[in-house]
C-alpha positions in Angstrom: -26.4 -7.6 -7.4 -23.6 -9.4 -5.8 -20.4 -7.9 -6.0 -17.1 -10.4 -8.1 -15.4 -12.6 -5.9 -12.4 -12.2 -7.7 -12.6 -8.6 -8.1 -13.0 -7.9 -4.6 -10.3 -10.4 -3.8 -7.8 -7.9 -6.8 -9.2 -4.7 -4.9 -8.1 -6.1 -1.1 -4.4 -7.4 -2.9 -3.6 -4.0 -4.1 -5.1 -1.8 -1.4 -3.0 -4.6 1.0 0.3 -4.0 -1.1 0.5 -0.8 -1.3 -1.0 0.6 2.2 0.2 -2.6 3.9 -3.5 -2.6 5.7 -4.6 -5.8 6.9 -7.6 -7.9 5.3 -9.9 -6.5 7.9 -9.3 -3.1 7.5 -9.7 -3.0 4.2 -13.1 -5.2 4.6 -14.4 -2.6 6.6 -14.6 0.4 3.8 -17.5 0.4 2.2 -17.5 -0.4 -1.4 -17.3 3.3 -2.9 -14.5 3.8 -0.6 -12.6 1.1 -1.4 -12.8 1.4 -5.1 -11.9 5.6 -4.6 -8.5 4.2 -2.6 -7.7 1.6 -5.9 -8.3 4.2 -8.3 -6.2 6.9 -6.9 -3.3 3.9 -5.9 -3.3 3.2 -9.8 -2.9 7.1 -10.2 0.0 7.5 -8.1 1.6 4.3 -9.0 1.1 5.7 -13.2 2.6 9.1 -12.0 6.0 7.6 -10.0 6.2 5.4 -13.1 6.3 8.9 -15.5 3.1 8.2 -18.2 0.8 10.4 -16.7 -0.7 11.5 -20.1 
């Protein structure tokens, strides 16, 4: 199974803007990894922004 284009290309933009780590870097987790780092970003960004349920 191939893995979205475009969702790979939303993971790298938001691991990218809020890390500030470079395409390559981010390239180089592997696909577990990279989705663990986007999920807890979105946690920390929902807790500085006060709705953590």
């Amino acid at each position: 199974m191939t893995y979205a284009t475009d969702r790979l290309h939303e993971e790298i933009a938001y691991v990218a803007y809020h890390f500030h780590w470079s395409m390559d870097e981010i390239l180089d987790l592997e696909h577990p990894d990279r989705r663990r780092f986007t999920q807890e970003i979105a946690s920390l960004v929902t807790r500085a922004a006060g709705t953590e349920g």
